[in-house]
N, C-alpha and C positions, 0 to 999 in steps of 0.2 A: 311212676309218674313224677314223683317227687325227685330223682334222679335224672330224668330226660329233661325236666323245669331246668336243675339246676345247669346242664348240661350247655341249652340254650341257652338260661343265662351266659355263661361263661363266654362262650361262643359271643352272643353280643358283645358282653365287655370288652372280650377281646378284640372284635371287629370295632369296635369305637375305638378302640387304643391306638389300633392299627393306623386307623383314619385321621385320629388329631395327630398322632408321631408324622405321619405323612404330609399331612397339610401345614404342621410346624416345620417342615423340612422344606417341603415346597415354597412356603411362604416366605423362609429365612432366606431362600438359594435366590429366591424371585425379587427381594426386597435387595442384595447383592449385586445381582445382575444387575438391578435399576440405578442402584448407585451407582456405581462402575460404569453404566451406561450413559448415564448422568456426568461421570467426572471424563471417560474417551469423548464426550461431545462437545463439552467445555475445553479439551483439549483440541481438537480438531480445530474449534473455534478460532482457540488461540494461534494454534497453525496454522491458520488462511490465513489470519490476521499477518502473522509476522513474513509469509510469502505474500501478503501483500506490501508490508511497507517494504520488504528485500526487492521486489521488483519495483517498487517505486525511488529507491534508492539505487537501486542497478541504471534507472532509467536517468535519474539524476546525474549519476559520475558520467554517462554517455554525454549528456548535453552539457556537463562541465570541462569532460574533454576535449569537444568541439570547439566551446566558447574556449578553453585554453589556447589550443589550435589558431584559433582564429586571433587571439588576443598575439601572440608570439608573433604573427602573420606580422599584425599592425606594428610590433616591434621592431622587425627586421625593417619594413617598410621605414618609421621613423629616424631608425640607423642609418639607412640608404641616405634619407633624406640630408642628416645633418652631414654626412658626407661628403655627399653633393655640395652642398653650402659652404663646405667648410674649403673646396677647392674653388669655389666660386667667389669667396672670401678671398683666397690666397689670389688668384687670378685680379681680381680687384686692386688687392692691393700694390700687388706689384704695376696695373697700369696705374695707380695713384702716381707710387714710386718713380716711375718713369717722366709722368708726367712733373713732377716735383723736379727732377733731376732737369730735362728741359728747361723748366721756368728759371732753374739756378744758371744755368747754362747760357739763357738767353740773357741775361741778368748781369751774370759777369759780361756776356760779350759787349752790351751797353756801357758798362759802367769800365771796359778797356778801351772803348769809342772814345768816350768824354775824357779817358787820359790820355789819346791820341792828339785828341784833338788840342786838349790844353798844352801840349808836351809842343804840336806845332805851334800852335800861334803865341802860346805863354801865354794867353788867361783865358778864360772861360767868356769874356766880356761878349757874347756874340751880339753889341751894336757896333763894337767897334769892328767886328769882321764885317757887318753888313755897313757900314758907313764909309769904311776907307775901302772899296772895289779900286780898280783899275779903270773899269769901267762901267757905265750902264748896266750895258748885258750880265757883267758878272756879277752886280748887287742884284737882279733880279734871279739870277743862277743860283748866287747864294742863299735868298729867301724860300725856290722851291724846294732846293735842296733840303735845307731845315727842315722844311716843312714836311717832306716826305719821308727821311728820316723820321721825323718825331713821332709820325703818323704810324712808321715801320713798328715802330718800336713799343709804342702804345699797343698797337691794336695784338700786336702777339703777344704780348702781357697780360693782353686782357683777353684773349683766347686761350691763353694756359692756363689762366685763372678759371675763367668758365668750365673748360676742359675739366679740372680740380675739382670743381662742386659739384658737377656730374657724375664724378667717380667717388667722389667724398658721400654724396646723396643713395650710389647704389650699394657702397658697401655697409652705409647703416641702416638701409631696409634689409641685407642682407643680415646683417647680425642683428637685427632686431627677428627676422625669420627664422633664424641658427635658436636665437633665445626660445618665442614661440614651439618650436618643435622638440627643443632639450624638454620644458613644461610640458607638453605633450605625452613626451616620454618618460617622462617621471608616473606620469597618473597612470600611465599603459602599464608601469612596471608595478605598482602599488595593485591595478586590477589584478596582473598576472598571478601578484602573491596572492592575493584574497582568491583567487580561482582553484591556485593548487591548495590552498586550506583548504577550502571548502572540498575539495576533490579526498585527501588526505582524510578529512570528518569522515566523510559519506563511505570510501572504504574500510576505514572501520568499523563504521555503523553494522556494513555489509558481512564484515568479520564475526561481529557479537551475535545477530539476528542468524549468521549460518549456524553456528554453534547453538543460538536456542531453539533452531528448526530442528537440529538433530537430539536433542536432547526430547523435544515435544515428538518428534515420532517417535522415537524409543519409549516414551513415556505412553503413546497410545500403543503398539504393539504389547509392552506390557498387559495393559485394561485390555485389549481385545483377546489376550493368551487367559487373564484371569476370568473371562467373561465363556471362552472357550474349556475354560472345566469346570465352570460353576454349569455349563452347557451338558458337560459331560454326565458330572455327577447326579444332575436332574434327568438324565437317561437312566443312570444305574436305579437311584432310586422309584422310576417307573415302572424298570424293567422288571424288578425286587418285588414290587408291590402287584407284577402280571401275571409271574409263575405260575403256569399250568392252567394259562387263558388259552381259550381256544383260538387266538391272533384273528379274530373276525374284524376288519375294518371299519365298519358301518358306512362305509359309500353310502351318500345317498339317502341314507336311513335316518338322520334325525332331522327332527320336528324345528321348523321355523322358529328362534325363538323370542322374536316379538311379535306377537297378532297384529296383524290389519297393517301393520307399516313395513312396508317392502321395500323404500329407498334407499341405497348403497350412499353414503356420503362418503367412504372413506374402505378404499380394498385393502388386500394383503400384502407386502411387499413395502419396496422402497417408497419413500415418500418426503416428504419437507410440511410436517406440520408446523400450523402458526407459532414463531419465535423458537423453534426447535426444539428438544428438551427431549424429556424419555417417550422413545419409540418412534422421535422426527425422522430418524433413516432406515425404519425396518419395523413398518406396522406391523406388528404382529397377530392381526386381526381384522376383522369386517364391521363399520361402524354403520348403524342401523338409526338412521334418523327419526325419533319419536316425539312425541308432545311427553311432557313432566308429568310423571306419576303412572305411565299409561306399564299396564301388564308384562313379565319378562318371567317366560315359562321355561320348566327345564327342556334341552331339548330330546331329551331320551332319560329314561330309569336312571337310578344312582342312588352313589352316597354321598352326600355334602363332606367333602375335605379341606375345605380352606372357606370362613367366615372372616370376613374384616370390614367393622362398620363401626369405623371411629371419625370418620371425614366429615365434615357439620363444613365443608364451603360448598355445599348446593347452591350455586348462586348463580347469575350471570357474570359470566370472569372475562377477564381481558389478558392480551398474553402477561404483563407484569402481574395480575391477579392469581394465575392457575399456580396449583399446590403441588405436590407432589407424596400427597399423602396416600397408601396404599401401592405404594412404587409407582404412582403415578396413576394407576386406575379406580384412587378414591375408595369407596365401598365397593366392592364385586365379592363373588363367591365362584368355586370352585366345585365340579361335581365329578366326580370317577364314574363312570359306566362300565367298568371291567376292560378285560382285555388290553390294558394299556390307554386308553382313551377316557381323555379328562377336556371337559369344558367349562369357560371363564366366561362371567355375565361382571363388565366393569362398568363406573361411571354410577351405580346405581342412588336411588336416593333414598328406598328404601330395603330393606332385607329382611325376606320372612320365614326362612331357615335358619337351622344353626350346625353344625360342625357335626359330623354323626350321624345327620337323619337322614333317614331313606327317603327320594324322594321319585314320584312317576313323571314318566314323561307326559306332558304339557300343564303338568303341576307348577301355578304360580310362585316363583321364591323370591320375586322382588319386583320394585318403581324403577324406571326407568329417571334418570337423573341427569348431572352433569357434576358431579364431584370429582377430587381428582384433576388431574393434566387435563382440563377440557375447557373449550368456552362455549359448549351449547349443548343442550339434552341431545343425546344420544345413549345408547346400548355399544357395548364396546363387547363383541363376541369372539373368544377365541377358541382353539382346536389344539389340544394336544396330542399327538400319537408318541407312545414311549417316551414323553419326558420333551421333544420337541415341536416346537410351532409348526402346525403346517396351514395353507389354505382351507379357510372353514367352509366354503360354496362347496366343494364336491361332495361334501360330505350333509350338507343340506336337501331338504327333499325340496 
């Protein structure tokens, strides 16, 4: 009798050793994973982040090239311009020139007149040409004459003159236009530069940002390879812990496990929880919406392998509030049912098991809570098969 005691004893201790070496195992690979899951999301983050300012910079040098473009446009155009002007100028000036040469022209021919004249009569005295005529008719010959002479001779002086300040008038709006557009051109050239700077910034910007996209993927391949054998190893150690189970799945076969509250707030799978964090892209569970304190039963037989009720933020949290205490699921407990098949009660607020005990199916082991990654009472219920998450509904009755 006293040898079958001590027998079981053993057997117990041994099966409690079993069960905390397990649940320290699970609990260290799970606390890992969440870190790691923790640091690839914060990375990814960083990734969008910087494919975002890379495409906001890609979009920049486009619309710097264009405004380049179009800037050069206005340059060539202002080239044109003063080109133009500047033959418009020459054109100008040469009828200046011309006109000048005439007026000298007409100038001297006046001023070889009056030596004409003086050279016949020997002086200049024209009363005494108009006083001494021959006759009548010629002192009045000689008066028109003057006259239309003088007349001659004024009036085309003073039409090459006119002529003069017309050309004189268009050549200094004309280089006053030459000026205007050289200034012009100067600010066009001043933009051009400040456009290819800025062009010049923006792809290097695009330089740095491509080199820290590739270093951030590399950096999340790494955390999703380490998270892929921390994945691993939590197989083996299932597998380890299932030897010579009868591989029964339990389809179907366990027990609801929150009473009375049957609303799905949150399924298995991909998702974007508030402000992201552990588990925002791969629920790893079915969250069961309950009031605070309300009942969280086992869902089938077992052994308690993982106790963790150190989380004291039950509270109502905001995303800058939620913890990450418990890898994120706060208080929960872990139960083995054999056969490879372990289930996760997270989030809780209370815990009325410990590590080692057997417990029955629809055996109360904890308050339903919100500790942990949560901003509102829920049960956070997961499904292990051999070490991996799978959908916990089919395996719900």
């Amino acid at each position: 009798m006293k040898k079958t005691f001590l027998i079981l004893t053993i057997i117990i201790l041994t099966m409690s050793f079993t069960c905390c070496s397990i649940a320290s195992s699970i609990q260290d690979l799970e606390n890992q994973q969440s870190t790691i899951e923790d640091n690839k999301s914060n990375a990814e983050k960083e990734l969008e982040g910087v494919k975002t300012e890379k495409s906001e910079a890609l979009t920049a040098i486009e619309e710097l090239s264009d405004q380049i473009s179009e800037s050069e446009e206005q340059l060539d155009n202002l080239n044109t311009q003063i080109k133009t002007l500047e033959k418009e100028i020459k054109k100008t000036q040469q009828e200046l020139d011309d006109a000048q040469e005439r007026q000298d022209a007409e100038q001297t021919a006046l001023e070889q007149r009056i030596v004409a004249q003086y050279k016949t009569s020997g002086t200049l005295d024209y009363w005494k040409i108009l006083l001494n005529p021959k006759s009548p008719l010629e002192f009045i010959s000689n008066i028109h004459m003057f006259k239309k002479i003088a007349k001659y001779d004024n009036d085309l002086i003073e039409s090459i003159e006119a002529e003069k300040q017309i050309i004189e008038k268009a050549k200094a709006d004309l280089d006053n236009k030459k000026s205007e557009v050289k200034i012009a051109k100067a600010e066009a050239e001043k933009e051009n530069v400040k456009l290819k700077n800025a062009k010049m910034q923006k792809n290097n910007q695009v330089a740095k940002l491509s080199d820290a996209e590739k270093e951030l993927q590399a950096k999340i391949d790494e955390y999703q390879q380490e998270m892929d054998n921390i994945e691993a190893e939590m197989k083996r150690i299932a597998a380890e812990a299932s030897k010579g189970s009868s591989g029964a799945t339990f389809n179907g076969q366990l027990q609801w496990p929150c009473p009375n509250y049957v609303r799905i707030s949150s399924y298995f799978g991909g998702r974007e929880s508030p402000g992201g964090g552990v588990g925002s892209r791969n629920h790893k569970g079915v969250d069961l919406a309950a009031s605070h304190g309300s009942s969280i039963v086992a869902a089938e037989s077992g052994t308690v392998i993982t106790v963790s009720n150190k989380c004291t933020h039950d509270y109502p949290k905001t995303v800058a509030t939620k913890c990450s205490c418990g890898g994120g699921y706060g208080n929960y407990v872990m139960i083995s049912h054999g056969n490879g098949l372990v289930t996760l009660y997270g989030h809780c607020s209370t815990i009325n098991v410990s590590v080692g005990q057997t417990v029955t199916r629809g055996q109360k082991i904890a308050g339903v809570g919100t500790t942990g990654y949560s901003t509102g009472n829920h049960l956070h219920f997961g499904v292990l098969v051999n070490g991996s998450y799978v959908n916990p509904l089919p395996y719900i009755q």
